[in-house]
N, CA, C and O atoms as a Tripos MOL2 file, in Angstrom:
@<TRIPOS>MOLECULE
protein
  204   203    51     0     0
PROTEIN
NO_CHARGES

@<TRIPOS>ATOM
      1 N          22.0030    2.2610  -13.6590 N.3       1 UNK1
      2 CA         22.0370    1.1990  -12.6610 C.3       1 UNK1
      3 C          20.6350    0.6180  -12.5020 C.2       1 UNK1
      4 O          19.6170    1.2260  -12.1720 O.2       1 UNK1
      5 N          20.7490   -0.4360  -12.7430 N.am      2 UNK2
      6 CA         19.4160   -0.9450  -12.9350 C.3       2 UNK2
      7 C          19.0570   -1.7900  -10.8680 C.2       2 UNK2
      8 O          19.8710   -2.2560  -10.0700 O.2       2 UNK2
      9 N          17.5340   -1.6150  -10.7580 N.am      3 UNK3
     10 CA         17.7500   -2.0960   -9.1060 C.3       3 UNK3
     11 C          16.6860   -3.2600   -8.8470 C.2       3 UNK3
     12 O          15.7140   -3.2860   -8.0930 O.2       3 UNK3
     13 N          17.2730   -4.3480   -9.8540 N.am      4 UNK4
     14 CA         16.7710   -5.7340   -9.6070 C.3       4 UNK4
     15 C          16.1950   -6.3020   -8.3350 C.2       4 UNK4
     16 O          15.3680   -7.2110   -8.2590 O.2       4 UNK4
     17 N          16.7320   -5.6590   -7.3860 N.am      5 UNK5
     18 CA         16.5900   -6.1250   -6.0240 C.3       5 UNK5
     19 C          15.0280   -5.9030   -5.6140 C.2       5 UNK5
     20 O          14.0910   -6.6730   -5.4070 O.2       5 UNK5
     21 N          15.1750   -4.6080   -5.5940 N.am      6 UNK6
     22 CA         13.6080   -4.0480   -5.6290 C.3       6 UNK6
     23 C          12.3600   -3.8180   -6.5060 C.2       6 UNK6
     24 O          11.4860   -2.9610   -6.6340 O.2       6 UNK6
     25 N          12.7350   -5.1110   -7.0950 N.am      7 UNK7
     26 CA         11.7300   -5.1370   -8.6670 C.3       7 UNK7
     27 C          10.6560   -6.0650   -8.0770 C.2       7 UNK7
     28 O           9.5600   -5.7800   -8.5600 O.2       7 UNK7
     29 N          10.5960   -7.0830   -7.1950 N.am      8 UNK8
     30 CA         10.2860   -7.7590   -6.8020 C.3       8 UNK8
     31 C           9.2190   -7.4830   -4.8820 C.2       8 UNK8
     32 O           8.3810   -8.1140   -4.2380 O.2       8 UNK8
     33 N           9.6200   -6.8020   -4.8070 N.am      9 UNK9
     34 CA          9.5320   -6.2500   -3.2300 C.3       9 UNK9
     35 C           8.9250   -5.0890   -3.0790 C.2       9 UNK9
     36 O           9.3540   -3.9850   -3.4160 O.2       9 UNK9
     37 N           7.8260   -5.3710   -2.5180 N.am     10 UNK10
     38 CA          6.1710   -4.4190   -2.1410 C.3      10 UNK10
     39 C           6.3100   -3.7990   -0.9360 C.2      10 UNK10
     40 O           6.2240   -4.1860    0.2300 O.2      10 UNK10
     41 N           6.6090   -2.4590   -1.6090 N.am     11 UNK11
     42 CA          6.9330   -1.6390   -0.6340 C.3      11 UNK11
     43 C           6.1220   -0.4100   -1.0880 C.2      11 UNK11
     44 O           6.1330    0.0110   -2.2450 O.2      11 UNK11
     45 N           5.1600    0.3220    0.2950 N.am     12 UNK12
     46 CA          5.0430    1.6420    0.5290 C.3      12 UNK12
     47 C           6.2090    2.8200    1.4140 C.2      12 UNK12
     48 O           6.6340    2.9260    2.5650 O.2      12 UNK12
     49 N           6.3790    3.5400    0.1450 N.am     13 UNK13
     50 CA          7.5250    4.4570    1.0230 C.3      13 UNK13
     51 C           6.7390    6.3810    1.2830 C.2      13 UNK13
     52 O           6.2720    7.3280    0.6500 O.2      13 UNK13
     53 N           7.0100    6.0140    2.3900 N.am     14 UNK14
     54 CA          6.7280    7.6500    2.5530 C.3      14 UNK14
     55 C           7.3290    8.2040    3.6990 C.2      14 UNK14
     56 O           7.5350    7.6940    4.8010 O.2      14 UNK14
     57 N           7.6430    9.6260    3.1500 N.am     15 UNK15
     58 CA          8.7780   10.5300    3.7340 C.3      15 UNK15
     59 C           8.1710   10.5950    5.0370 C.2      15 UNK15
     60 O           6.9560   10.5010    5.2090 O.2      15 UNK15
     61 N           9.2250   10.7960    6.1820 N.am     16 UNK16
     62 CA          9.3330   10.8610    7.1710 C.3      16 UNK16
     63 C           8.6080   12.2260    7.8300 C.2      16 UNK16
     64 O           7.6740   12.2610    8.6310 O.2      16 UNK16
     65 N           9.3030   13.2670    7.2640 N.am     17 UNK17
     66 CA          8.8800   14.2860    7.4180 C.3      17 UNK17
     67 C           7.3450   14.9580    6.6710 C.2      17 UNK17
     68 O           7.0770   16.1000    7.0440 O.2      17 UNK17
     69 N           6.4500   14.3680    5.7510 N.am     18 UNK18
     70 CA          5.6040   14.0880    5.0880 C.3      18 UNK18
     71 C           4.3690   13.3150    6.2580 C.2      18 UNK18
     72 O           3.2230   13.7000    6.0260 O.2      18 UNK18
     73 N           4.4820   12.4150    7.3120 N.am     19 UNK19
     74 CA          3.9320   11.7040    7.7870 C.3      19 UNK19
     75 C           3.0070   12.4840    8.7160 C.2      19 UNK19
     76 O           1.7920   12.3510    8.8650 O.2      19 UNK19
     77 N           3.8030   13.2760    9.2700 N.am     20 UNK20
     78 CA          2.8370   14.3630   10.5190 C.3      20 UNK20
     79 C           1.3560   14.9730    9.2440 C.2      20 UNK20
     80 O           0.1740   15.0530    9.5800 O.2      20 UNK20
     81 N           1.6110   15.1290    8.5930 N.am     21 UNK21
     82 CA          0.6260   15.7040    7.2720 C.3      21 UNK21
     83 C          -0.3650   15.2430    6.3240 C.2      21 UNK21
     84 O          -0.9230   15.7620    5.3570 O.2      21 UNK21
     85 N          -0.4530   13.3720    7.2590 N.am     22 UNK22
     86 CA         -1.5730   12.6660    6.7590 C.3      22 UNK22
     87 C          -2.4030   12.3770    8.0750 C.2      22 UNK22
     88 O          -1.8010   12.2760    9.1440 O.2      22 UNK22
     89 N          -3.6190   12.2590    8.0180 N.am     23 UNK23
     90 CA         -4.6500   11.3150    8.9710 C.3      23 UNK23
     91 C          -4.3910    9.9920    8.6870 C.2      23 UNK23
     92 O          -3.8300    9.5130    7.7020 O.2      23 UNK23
     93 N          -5.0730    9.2100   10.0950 N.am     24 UNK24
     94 CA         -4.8040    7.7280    9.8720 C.3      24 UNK24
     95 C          -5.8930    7.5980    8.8250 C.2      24 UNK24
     96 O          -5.8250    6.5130    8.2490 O.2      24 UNK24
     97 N          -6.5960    8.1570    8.5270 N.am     25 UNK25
     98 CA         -7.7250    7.4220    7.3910 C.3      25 UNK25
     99 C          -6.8370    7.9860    6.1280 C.2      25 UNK25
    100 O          -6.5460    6.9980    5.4540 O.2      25 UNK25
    101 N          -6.4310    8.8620    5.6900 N.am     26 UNK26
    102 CA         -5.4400    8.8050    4.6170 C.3      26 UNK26
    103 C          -4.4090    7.7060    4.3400 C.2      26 UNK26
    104 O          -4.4190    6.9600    3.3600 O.2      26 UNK26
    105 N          -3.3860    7.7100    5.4900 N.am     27 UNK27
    106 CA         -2.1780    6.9460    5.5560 C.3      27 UNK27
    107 C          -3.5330    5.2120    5.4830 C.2      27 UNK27
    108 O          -3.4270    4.5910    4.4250 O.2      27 UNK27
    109 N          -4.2590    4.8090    6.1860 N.am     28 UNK28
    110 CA         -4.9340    3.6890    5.9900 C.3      28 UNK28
    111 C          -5.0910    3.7820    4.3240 C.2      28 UNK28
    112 O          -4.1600    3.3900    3.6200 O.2      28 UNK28
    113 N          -5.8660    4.1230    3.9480 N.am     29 UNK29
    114 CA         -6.0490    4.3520    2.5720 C.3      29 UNK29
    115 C          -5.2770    3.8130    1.5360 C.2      29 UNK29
    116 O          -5.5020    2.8590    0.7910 O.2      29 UNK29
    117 N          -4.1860    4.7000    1.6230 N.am     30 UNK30
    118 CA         -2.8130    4.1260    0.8580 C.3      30 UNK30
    119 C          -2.6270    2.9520    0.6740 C.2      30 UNK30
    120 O          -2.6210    2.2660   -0.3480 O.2      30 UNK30
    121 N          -2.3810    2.6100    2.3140 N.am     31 UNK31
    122 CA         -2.2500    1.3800    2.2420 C.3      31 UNK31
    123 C          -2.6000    0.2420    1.7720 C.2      31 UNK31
    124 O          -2.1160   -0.6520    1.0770 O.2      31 UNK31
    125 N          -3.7910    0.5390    2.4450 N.am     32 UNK32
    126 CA         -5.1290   -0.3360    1.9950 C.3      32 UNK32
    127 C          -5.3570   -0.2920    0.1100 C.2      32 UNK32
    128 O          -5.9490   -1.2830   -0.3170 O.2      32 UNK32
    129 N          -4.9230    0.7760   -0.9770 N.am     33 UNK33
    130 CA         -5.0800    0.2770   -2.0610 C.3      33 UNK33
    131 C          -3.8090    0.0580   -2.4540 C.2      33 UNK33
    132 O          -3.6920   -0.0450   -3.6750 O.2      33 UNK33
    133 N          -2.7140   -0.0590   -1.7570 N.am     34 UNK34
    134 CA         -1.3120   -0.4940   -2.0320 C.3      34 UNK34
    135 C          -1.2210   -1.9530   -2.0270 C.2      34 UNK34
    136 O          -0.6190   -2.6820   -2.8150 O.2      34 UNK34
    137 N          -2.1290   -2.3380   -0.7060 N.am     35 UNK35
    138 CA         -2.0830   -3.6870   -0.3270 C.3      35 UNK35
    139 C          -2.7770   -4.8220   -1.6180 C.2      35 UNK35
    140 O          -2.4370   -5.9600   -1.9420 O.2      35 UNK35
    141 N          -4.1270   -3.7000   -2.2490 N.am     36 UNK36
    142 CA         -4.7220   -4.4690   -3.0560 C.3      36 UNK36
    143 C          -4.0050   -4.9540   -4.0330 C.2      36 UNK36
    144 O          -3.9040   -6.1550   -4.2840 O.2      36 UNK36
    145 N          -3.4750   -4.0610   -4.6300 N.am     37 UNK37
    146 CA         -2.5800   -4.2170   -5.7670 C.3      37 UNK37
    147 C          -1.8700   -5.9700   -5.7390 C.2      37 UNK37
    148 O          -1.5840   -6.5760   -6.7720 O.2      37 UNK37
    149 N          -1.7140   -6.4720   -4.4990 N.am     38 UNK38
    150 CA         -0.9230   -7.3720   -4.2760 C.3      38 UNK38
    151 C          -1.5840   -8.4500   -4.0420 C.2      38 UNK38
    152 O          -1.2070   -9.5530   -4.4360 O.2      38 UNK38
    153 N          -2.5960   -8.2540   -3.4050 N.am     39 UNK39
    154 CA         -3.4040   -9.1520   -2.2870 C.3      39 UNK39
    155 C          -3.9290  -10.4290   -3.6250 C.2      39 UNK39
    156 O          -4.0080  -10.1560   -4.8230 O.2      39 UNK39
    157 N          -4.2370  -11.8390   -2.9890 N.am     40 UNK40
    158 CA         -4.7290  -12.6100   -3.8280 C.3      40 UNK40
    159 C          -6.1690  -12.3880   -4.3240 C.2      40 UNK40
    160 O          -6.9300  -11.6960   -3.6470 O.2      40 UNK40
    161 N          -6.6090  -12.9970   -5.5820 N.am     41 UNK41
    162 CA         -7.9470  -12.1870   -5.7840 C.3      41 UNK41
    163 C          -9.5570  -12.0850   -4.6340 C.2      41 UNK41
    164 O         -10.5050  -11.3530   -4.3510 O.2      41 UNK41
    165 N          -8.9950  -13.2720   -4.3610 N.am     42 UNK42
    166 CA        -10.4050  -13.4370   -3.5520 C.3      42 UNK42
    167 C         -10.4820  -12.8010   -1.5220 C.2      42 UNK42
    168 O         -11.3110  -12.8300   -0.6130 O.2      42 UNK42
    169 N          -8.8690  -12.2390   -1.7560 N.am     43 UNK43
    170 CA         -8.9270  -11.5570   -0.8480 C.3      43 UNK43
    171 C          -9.5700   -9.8820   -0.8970 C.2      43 UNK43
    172 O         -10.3530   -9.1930   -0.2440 O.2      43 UNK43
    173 N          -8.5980   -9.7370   -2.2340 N.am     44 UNK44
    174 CA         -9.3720   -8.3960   -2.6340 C.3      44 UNK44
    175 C         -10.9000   -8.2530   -2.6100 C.2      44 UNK44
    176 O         -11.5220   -7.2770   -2.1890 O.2      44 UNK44
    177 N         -11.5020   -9.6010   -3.2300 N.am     45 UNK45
    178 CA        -13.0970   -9.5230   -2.7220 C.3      45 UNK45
    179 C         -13.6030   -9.7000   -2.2180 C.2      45 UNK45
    180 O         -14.7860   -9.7740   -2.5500 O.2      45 UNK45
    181 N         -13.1090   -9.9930   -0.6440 N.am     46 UNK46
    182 CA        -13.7180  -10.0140    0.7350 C.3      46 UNK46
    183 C         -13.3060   -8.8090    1.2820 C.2      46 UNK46
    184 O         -13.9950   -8.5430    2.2670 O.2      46 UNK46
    185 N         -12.5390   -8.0460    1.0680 N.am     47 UNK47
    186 CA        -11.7110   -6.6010    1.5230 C.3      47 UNK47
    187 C         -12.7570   -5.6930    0.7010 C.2      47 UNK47
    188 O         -13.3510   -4.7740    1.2640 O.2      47 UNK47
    189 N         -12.9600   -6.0090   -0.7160 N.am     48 UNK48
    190 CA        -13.9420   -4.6640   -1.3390 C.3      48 UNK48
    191 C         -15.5670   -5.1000   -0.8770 C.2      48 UNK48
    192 O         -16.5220   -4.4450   -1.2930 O.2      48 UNK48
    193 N         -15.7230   -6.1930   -0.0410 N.am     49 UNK49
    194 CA        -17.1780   -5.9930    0.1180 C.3      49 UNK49
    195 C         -17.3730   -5.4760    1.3470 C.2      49 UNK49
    196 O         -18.4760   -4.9940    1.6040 O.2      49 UNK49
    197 N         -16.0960   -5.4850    2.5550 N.am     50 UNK50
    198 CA        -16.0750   -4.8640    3.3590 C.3      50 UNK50
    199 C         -16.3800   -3.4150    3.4840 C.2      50 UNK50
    200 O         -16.9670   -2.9110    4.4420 O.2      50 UNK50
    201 N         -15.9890   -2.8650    2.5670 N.am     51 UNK51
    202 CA        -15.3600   -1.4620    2.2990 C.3      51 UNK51
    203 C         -16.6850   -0.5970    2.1950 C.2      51 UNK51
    204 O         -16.6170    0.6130    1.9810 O.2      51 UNK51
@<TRIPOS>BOND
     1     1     2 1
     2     2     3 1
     3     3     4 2
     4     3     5 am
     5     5     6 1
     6     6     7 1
     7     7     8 2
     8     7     9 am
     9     9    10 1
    10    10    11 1
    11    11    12 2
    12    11    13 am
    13    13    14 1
    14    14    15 1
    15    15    16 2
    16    15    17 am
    17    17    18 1
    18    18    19 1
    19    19    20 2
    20    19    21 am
    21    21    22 1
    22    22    23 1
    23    23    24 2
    24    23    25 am
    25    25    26 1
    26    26    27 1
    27    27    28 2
    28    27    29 am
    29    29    30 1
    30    30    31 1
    31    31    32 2
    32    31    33 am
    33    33    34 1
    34    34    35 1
    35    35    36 2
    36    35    37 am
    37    37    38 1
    38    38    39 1
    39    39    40 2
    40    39    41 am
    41    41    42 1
    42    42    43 1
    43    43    44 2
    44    43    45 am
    45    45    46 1
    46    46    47 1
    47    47    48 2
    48    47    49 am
    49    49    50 1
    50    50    51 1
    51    51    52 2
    52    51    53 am
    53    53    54 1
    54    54    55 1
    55    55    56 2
    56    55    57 am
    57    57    58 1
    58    58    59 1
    59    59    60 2
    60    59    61 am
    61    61    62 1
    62    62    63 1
    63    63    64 2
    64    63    65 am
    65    65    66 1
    66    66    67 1
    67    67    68 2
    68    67    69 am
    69    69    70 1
    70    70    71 1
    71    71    72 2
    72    71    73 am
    73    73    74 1
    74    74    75 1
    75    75    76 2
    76    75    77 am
    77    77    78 1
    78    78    79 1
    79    79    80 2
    80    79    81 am
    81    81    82 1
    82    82    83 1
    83    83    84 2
    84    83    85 am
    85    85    86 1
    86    86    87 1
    87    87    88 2
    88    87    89 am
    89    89    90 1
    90    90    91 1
    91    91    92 2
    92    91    93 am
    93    93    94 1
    94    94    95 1
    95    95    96 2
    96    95    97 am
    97    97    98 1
    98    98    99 1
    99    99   100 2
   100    99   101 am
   101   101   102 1
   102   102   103 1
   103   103   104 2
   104   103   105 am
   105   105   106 1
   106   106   107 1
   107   107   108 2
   108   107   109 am
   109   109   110 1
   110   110   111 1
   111   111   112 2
   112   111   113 am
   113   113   114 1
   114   114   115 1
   115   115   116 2
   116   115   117 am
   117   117   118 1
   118   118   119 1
   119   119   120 2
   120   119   121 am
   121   121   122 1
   122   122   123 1
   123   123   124 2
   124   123   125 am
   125   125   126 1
   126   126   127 1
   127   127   128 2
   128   127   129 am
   129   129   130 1
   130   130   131 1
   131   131   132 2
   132   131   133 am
   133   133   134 1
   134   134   135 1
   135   135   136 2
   136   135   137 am
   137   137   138 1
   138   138   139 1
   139   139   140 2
   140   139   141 am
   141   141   142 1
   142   142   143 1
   143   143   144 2
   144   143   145 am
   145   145   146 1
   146   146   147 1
   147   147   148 2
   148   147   149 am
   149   149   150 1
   150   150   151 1
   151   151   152 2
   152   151   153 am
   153   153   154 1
   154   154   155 1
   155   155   156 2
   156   155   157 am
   157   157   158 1
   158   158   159 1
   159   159   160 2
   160   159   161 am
   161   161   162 1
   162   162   163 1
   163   163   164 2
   164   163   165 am
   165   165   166 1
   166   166   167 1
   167   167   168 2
   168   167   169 am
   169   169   170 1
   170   170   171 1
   171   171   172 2
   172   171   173 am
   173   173   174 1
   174   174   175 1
   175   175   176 2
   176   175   177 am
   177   177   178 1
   178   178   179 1
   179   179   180 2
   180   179   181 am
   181   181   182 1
   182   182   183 1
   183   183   184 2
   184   183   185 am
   185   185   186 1
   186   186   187 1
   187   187   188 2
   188   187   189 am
   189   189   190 1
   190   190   191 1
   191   191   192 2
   192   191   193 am
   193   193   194 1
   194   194   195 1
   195   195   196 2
   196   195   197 am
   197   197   198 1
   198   198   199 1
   199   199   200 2
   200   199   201 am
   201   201   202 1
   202   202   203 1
   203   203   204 2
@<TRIPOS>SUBSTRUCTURE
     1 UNK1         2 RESIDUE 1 A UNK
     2 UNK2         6 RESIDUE 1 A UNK
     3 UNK3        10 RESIDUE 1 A UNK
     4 UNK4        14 RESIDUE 1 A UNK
     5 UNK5        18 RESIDUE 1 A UNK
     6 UNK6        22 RESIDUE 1 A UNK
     7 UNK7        26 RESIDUE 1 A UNK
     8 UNK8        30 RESIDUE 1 A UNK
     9 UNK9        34 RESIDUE 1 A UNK
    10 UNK10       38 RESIDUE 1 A UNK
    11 UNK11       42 RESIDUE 1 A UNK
    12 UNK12       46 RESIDUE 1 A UNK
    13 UNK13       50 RESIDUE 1 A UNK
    14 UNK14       54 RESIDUE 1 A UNK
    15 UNK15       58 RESIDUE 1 A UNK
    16 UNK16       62 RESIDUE 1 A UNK
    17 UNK17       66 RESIDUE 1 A UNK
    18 UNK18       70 RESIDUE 1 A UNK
    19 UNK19       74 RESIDUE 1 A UNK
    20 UNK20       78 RESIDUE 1 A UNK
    21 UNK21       82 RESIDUE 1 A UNK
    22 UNK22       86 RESIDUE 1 A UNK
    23 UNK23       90 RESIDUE 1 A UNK
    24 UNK24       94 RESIDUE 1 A UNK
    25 UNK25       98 RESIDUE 1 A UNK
    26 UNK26      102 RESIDUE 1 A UNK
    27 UNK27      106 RESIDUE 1 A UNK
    28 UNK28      110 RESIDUE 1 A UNK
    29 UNK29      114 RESIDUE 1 A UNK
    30 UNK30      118 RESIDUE 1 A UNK
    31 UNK31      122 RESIDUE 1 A UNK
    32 UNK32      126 RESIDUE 1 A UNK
    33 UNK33      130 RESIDUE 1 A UNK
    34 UNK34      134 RESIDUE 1 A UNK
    35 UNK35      138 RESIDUE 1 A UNK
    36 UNK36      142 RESIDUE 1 A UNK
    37 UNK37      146 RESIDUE 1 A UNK
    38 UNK38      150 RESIDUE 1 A UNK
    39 UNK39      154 RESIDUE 1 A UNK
    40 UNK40      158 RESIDUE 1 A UNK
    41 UNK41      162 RESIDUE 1 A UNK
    42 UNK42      166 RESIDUE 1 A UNK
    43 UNK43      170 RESIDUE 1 A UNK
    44 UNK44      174 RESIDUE 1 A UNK
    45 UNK45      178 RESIDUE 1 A UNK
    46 UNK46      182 RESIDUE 1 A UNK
    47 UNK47      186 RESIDUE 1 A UNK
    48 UNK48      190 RESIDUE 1 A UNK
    49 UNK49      194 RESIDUE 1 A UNK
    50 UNK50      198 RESIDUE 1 A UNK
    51 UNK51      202 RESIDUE 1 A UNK
């Protein structure tokens, strides 16, 4: 079964029960290089000079 739907759609998934077991600077993290992955370029290089 192929899942076309979600081929397209930027998503971070993480277990529920998994969540108590990160810090916000971890769970930020993730995010934050999940987001890059996506982000337009010149956002990414106002975000990595932040950093």
């Amino acid at each position: 079964m192929r899942r076309t739907h979600v081929r397209s759609f930027h998503a971070v998934l993480v277990q529920q029960s998994r969540l108590g077991g990160l810090t916000m600077a971890e769970l930020r993290e993730v995010l934050t290089e999940a987001w890059l992955t996506v982000a337009p370029r010149r956002m990414r290089r106002s975000t990595s000079n932040d950093r």
